[in-house]
PDB file of N, CA, C and O in Angstrom, chain B, residues numbered from 101:
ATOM      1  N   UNK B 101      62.659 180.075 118.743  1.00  0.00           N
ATOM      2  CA  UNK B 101      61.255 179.956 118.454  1.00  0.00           C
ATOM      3  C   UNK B 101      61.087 180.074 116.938  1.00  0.00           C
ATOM      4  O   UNK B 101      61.657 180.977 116.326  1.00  0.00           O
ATOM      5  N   UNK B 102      60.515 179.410 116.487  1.00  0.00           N
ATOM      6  CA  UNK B 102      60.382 179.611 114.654  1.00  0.00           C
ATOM      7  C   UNK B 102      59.274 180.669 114.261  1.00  0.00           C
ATOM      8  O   UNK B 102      58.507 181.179 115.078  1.00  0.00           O
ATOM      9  N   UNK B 103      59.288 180.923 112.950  1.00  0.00           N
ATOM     10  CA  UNK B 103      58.455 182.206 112.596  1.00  0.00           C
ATOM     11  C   UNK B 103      57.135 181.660 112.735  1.00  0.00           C
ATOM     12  O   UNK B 103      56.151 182.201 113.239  1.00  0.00           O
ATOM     13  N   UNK B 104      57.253 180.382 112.161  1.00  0.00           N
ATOM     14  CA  UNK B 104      55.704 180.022 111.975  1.00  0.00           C
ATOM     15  C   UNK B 104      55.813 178.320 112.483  1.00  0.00           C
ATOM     16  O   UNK B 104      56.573 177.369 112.302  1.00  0.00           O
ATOM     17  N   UNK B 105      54.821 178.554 113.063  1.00  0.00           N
ATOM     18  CA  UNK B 105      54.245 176.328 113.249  1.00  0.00           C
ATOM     19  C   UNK B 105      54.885 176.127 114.371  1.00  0.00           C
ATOM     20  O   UNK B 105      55.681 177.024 114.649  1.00  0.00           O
ATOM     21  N   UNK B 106      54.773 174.789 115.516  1.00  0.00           N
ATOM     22  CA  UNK B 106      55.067 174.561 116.439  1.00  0.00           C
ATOM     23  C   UNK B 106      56.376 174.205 116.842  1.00  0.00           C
ATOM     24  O   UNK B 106      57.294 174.135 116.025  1.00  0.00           O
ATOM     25  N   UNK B 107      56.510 173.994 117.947  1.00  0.00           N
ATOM     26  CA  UNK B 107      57.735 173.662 118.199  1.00  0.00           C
ATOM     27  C   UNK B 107      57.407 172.695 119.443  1.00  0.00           C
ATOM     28  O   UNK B 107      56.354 172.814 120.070  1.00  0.00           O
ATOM     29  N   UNK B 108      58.601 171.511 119.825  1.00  0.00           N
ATOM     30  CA  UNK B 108      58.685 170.817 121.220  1.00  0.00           C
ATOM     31  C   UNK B 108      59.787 170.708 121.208  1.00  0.00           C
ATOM     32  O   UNK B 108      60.498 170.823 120.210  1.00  0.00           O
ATOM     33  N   UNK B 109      60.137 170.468 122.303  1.00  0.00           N
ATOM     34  CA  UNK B 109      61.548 170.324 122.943  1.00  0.00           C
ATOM     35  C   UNK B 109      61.378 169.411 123.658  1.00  0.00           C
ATOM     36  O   UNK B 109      60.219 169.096 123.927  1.00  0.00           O
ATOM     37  N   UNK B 110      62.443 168.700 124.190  1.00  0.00           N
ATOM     38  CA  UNK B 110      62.524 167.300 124.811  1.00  0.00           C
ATOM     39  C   UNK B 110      63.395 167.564 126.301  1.00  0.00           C
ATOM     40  O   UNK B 110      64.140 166.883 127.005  1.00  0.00           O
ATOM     41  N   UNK B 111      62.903 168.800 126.333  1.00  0.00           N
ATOM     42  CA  UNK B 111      63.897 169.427 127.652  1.00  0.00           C
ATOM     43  C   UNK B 111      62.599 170.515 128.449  1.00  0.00           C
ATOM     44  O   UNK B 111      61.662 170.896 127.747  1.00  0.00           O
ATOM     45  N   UNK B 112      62.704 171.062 130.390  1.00  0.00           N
ATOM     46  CA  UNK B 112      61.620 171.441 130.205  1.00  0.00           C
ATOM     47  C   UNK B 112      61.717 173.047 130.034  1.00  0.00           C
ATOM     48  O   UNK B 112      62.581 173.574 130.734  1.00  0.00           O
ATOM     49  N   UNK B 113      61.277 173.537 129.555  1.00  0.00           N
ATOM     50  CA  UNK B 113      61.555 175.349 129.278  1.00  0.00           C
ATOM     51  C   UNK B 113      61.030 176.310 130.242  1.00  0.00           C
ATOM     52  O   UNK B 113      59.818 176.091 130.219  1.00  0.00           O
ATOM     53  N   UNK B 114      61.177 176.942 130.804  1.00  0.00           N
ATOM     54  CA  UNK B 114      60.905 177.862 131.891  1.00  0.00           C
ATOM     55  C   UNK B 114      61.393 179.216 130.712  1.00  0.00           C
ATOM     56  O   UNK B 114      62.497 179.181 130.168  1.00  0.00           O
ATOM     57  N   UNK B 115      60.505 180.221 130.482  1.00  0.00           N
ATOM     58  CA  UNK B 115      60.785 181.772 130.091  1.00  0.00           C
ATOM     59  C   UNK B 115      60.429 183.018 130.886  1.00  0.00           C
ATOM     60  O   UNK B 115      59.345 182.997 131.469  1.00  0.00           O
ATOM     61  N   UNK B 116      61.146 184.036 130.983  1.00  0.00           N
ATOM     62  CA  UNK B 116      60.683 184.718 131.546  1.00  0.00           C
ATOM     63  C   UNK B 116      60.628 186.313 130.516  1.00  0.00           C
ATOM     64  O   UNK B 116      61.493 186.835 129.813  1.00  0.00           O
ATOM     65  N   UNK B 117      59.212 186.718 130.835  1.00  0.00           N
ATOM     66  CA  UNK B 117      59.273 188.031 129.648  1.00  0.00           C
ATOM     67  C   UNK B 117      59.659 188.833 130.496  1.00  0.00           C
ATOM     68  O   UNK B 117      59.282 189.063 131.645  1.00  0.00           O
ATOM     69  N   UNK B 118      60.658 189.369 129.686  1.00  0.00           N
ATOM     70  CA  UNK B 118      61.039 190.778 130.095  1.00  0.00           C
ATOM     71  C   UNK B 118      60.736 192.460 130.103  1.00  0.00           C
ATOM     72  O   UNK B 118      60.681 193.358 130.943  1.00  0.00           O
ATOM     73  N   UNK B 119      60.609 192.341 128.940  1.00  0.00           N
ATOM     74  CA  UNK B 119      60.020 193.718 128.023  1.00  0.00           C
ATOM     75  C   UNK B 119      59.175 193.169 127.014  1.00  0.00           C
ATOM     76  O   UNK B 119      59.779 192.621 126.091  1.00  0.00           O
ATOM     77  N   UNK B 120      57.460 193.180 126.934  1.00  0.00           N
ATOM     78  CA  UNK B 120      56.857 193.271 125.641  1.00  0.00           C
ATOM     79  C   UNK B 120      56.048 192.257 126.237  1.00  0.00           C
ATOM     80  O   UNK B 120      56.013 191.761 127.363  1.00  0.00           O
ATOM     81  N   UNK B 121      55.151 192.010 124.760  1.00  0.00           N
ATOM     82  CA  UNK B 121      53.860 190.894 125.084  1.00  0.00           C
ATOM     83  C   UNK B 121      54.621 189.567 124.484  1.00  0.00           C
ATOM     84  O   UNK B 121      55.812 189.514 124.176  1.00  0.00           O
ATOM     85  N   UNK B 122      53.602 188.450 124.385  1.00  0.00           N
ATOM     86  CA  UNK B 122      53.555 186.948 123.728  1.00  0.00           C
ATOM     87  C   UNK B 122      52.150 186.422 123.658  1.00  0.00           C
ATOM     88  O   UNK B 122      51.637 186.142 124.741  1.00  0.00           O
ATOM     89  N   UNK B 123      51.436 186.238 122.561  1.00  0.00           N
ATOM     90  CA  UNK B 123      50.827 185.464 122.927  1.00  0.00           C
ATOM     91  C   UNK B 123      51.374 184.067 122.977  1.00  0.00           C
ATOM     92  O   UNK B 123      52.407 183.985 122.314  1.00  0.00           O
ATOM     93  N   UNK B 124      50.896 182.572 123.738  1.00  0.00           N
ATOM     94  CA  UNK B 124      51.418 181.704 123.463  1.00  0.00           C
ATOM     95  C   UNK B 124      50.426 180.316 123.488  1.00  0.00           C
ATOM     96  O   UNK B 124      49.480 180.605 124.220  1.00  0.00           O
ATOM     97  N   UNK B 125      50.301 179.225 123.088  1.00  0.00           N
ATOM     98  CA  UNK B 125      49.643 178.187 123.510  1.00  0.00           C
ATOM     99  C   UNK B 125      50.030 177.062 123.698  1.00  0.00           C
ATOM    100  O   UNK B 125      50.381 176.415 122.711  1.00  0.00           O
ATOM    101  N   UNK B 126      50.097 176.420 125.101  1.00  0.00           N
ATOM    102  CA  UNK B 126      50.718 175.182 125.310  1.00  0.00           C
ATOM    103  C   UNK B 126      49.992 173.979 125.616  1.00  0.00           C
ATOM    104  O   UNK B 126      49.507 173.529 126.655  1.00  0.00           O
ATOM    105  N   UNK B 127      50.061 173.517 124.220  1.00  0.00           N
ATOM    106  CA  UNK B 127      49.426 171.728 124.453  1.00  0.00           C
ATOM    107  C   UNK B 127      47.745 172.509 124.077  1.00  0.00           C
ATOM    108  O   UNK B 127      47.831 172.509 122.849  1.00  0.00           O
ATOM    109  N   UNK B 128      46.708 172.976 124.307  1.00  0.00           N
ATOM    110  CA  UNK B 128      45.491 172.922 124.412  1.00  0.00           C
ATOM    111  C   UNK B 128      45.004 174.114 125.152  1.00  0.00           C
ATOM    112  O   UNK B 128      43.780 174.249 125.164  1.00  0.00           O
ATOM    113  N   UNK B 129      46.036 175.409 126.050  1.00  0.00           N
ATOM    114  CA  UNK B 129      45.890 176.551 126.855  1.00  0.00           C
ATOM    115  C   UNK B 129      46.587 177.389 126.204  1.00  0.00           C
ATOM    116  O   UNK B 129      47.740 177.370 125.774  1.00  0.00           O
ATOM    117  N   UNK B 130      45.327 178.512 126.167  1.00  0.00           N
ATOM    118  CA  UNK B 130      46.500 180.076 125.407  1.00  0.00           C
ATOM    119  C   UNK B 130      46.403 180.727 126.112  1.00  0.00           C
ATOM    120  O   UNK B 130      45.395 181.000 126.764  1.00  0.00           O
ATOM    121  N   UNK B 131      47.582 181.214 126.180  1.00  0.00           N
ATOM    122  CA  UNK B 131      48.243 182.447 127.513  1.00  0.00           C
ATOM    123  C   UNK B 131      48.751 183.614 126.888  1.00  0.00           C
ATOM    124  O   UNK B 131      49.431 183.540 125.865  1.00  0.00           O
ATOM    125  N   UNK B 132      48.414 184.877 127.539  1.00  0.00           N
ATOM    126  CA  UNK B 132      49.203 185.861 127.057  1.00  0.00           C
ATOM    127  C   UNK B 132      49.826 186.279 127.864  1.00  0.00           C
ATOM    128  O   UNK B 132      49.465 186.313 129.041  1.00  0.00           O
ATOM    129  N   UNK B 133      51.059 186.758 127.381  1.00  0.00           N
ATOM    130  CA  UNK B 133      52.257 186.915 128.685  1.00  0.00           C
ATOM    131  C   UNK B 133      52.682 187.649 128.391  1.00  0.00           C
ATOM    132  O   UNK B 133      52.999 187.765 127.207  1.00  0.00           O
ATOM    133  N   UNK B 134      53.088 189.125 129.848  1.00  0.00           N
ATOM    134  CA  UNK B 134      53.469 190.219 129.436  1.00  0.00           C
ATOM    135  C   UNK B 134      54.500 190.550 130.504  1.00  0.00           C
ATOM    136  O   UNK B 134      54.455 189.819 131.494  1.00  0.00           O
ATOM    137  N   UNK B 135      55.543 191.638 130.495  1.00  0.00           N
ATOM    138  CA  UNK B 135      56.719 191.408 131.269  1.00  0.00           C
ATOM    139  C   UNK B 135      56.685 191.370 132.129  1.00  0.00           C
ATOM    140  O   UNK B 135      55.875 192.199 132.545  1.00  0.00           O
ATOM    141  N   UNK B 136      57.265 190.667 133.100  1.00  0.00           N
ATOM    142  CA  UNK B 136      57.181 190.239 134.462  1.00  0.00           C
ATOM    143  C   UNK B 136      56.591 188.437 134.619  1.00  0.00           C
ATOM    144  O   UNK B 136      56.752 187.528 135.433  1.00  0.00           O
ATOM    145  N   UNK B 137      56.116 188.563 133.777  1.00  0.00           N
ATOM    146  CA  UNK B 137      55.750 186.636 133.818  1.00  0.00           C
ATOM    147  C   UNK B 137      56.782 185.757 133.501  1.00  0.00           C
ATOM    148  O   UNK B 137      57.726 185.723 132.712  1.00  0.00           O
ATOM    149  N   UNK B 138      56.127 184.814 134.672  1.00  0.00           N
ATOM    150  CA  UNK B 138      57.313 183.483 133.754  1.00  0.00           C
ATOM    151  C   UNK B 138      56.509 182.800 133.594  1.00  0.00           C
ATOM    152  O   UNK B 138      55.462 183.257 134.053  1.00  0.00           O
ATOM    153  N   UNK B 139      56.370 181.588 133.024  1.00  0.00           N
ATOM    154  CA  UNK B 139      55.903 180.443 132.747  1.00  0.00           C
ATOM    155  C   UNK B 139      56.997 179.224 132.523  1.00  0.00           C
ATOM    156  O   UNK B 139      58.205 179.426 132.404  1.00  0.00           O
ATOM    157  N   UNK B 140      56.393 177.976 132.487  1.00  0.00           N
ATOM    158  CA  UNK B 140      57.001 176.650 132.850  1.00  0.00           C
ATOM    159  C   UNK B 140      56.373 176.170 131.869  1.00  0.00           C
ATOM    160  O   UNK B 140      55.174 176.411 131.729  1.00  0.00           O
ATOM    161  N   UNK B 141      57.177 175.271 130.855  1.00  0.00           N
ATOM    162  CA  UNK B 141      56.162 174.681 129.636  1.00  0.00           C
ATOM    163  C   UNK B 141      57.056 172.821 129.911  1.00  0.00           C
ATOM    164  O   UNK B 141      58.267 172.606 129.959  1.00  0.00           O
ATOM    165  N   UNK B 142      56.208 172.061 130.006  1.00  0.00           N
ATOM    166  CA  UNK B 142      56.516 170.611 130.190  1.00  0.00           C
ATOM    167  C   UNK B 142      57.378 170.616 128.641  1.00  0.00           C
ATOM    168  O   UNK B 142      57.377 171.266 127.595  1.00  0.00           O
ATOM    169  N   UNK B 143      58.197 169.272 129.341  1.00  0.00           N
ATOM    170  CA  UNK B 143      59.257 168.736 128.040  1.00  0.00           C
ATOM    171  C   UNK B 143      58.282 167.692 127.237  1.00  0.00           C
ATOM    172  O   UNK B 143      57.889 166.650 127.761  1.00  0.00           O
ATOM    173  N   UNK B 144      58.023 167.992 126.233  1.00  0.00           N
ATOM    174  CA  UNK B 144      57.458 167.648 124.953  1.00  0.00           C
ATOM    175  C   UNK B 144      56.303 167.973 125.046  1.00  0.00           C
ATOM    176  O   UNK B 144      55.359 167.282 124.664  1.00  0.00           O
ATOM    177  N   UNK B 145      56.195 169.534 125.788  1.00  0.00           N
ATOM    178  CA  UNK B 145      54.817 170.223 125.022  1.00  0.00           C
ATOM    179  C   UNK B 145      54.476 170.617 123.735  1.00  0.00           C
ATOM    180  O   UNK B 145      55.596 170.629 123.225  1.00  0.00           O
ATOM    181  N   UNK B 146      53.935 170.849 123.116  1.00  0.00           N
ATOM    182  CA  UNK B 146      53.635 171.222 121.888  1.00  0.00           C
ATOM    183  C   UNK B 146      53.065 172.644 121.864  1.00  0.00           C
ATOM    184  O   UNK B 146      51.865 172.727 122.125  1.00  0.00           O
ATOM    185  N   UNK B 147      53.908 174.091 121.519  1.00  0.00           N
ATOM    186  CA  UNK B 147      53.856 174.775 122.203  1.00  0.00           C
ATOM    187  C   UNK B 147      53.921 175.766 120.589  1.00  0.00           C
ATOM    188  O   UNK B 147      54.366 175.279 119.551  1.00  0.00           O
ATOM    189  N   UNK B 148      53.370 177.223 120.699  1.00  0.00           N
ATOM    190  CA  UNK B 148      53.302 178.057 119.232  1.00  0.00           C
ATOM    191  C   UNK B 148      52.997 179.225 120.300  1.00  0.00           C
ATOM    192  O   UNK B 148      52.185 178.986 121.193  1.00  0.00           O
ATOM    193  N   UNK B 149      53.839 180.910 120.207  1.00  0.00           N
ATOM    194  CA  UNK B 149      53.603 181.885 120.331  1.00  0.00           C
ATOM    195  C   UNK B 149      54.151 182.777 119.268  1.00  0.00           C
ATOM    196  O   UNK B 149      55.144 182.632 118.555  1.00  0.00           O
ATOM    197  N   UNK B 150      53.255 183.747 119.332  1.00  0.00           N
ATOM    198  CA  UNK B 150      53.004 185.024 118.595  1.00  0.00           C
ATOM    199  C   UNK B 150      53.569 186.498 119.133  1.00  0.00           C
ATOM    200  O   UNK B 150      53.290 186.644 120.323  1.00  0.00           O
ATOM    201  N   UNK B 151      54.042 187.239 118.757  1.00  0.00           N
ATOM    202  CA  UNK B 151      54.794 188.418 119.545  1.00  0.00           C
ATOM    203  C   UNK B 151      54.120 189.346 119.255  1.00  0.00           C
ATOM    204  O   UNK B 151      54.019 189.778 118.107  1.00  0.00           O
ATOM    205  N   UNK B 152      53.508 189.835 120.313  1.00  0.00           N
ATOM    206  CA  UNK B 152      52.297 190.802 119.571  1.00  0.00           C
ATOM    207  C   UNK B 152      52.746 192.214 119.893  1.00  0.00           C
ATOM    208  O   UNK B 152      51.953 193.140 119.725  1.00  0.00           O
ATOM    209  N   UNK B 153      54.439 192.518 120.520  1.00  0.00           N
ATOM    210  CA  UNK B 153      55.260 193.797 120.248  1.00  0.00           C
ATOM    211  C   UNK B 153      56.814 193.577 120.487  1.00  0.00           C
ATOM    212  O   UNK B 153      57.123 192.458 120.896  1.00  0.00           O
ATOM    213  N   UNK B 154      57.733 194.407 120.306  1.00  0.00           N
ATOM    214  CA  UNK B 154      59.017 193.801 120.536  1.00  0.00           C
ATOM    215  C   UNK B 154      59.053 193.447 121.870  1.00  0.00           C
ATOM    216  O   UNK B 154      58.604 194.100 122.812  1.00  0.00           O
ATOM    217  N   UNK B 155      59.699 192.205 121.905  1.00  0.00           N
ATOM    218  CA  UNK B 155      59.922 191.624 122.707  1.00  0.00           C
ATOM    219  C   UNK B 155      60.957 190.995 123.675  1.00  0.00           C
ATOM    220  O   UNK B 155      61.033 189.796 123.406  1.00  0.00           O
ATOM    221  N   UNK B 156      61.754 191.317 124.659  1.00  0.00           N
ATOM    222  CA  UNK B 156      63.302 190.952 125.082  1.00  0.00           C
ATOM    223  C   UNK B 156      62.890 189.720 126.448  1.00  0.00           C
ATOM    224  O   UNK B 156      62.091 189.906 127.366  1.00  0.00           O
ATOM    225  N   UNK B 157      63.533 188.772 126.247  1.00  0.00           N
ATOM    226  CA  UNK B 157      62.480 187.453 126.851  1.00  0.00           C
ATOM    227  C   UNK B 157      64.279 186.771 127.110  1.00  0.00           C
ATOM    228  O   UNK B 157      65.367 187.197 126.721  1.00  0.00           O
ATOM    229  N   UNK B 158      63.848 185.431 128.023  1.00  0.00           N
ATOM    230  CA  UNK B 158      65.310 184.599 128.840  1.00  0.00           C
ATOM    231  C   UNK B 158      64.742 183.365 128.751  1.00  0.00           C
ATOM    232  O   UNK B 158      63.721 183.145 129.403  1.00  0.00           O
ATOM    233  N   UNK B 159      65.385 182.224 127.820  1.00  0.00           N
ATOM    234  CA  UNK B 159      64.817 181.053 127.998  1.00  0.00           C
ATOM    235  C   UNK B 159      65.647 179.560 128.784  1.00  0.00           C
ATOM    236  O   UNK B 159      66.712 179.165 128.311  1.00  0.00           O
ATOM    237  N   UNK B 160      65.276 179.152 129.480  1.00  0.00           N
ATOM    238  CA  UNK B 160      66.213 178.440 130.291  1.00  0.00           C
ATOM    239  C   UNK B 160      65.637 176.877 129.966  1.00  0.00           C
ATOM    240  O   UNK B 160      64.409 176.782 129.981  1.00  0.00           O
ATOM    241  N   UNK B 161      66.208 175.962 129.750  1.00  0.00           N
ATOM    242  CA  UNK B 161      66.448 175.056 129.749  1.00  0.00           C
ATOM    243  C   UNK B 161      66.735 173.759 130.621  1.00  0.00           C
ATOM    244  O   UNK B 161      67.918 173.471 130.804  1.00  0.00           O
ATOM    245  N   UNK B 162      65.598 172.831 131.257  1.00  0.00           N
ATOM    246  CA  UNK B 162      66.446 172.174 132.171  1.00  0.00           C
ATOM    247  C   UNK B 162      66.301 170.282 131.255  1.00  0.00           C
ATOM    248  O   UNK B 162      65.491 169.858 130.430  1.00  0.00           O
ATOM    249  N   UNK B 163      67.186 169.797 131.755  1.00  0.00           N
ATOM    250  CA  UNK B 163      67.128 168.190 131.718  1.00  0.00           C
ATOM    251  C   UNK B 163      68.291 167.714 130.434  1.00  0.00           C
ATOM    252  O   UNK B 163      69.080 168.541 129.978  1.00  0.00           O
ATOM    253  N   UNK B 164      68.259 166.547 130.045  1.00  0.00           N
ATOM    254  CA  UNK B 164      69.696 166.241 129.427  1.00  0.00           C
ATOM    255  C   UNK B 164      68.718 166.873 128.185  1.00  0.00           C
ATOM    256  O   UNK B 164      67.494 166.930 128.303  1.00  0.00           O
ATOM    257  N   UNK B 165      69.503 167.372 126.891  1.00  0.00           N
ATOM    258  CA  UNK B 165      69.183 167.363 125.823  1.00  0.00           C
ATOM    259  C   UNK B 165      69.432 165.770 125.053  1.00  0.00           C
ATOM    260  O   UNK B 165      70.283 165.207 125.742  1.00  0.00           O
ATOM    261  N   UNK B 166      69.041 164.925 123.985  1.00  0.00           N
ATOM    262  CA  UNK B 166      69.240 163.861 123.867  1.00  0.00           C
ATOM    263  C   UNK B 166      68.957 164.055 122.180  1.00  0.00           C
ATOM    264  O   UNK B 166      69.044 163.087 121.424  1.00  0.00           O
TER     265      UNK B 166
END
Protein backbone atom coordinates (compact mmCIF):
# COMPACT_ATOMS: atom_id res chain seq x y z
CA UNK A 1 0.00 0.00 0.00
CA UNK A 2 1.85 3.40 -0.59
CA UNK A 3 2.16 6.21 2.00
CA UNK A 4 0.27 8.53 0.06
CA UNK A 5 -2.15 8.58 -3.34
CA UNK A 6 -3.91 5.67 -4.89
CA UNK A 7 -3.26 2.58 -5.90
CA UNK A 8 -4.96 -0.29 -8.55
CA UNK A 9 -4.08 -3.48 -9.18
CA UNK A 10 -5.02 -5.51 -12.11
CA UNK A 11 -5.63 -8.55 -9.89
CA UNK A 12 -8.73 -8.91 -7.43
CA UNK A 13 -7.63 -8.19 -3.64
CA UNK A 14 -9.51 -9.69 -0.85
CA UNK A 15 -7.87 -8.29 2.88
CA UNK A 16 -8.52 -9.31 5.94
CA UNK A 17 -7.84 -6.97 9.19
CA UNK A 18 -6.47 -8.50 11.77
CA UNK A 19 -5.44 -6.29 14.61
CA UNK A 20 -6.22 -2.39 14.28
CA UNK A 21 -8.37 0.04 12.18
CA UNK A 22 -8.22 1.26 8.18
CA UNK A 23 -9.88 3.70 6.91
CA UNK A 24 -10.31 2.92 3.18
CA UNK A 25 -12.12 4.09 -0.12
CA UNK A 26 -12.94 2.04 -3.05
CA UNK A 27 -13.78 3.56 -6.42
CA UNK A 28 -16.47 6.23 -4.84
CA UNK A 29 -17.32 4.15 -1.07
CA UNK A 30 -15.43 4.80 2.24
CA UNK A 31 -15.24 2.06 4.59
CA UNK A 32 -13.77 1.74 7.84
CA UNK A 33 -12.48 -1.53 8.72
CA UNK A 34 -11.65 -2.91 11.93
CA UNK A 35 -10.33 -6.46 12.94
CA UNK A 36 -12.28 -9.12 12.02
CA UNK A 37 -13.39 -7.67 8.54
CA UNK A 38 -12.62 -8.67 5.25
CA UNK A 39 -13.39 -6.96 2.29
CA UNK A 40 -13.17 -7.77 -1.57
CA UNK A 41 -11.91 -4.82 -3.72
CA UNK A 42 -12.56 -5.46 -7.74
CA UNK A 43 -9.38 -5.71 -10.07
CA UNK A 44 -8.78 -2.21 -11.23
CA UNK A 45 -10.41 -0.49 -8.41
CA UNK A 46 -9.05 2.62 -7.57
CA UNK A 47 -8.62 2.23 -4.05
CA UNK A 48 -6.60 4.79 -1.00
CA UNK A 49 -6.60 3.76 2.86
CA UNK A 50 -5.45 5.44 5.87
CA UNK A 51 -4.32 3.52 9.14
CA UNK A 52 -5.84 5.17 11.76
CA UNK A 53 -3.72 2.67 14.48
CA UNK A 54 -1.16 -0.08 14.13
CA UNK A 55 -2.24 -2.28 12.07
CA UNK A 56 -1.44 -6.31 11.27
CA UNK A 57 -3.70 -7.06 8.05
CA UNK A 58 -3.34 -10.42 5.11
CA UNK A 59 -3.62 -9.46 1.57
CA UNK A 60 -4.48 -12.08 -0.96
CA UNK A 61 -4.40 -11.83 -4.39
CA UNK A 62 -6.41 -13.61 -7.03
CA UNK A 63 -6.14 -13.72 -11.08
CA UNK A 64 -2.99 -13.75 -13.48
CA UNK A 65 -0.81 -10.75 -12.63
CA UNK A 66 0.06 -9.33 -16.28
Amino acid sequence: MPDQGYSIYNMREITIILEGSIKTTIGDENIFLKAGDIVTIPQNAKQFSHFTEDTKLIYLFFGNAK
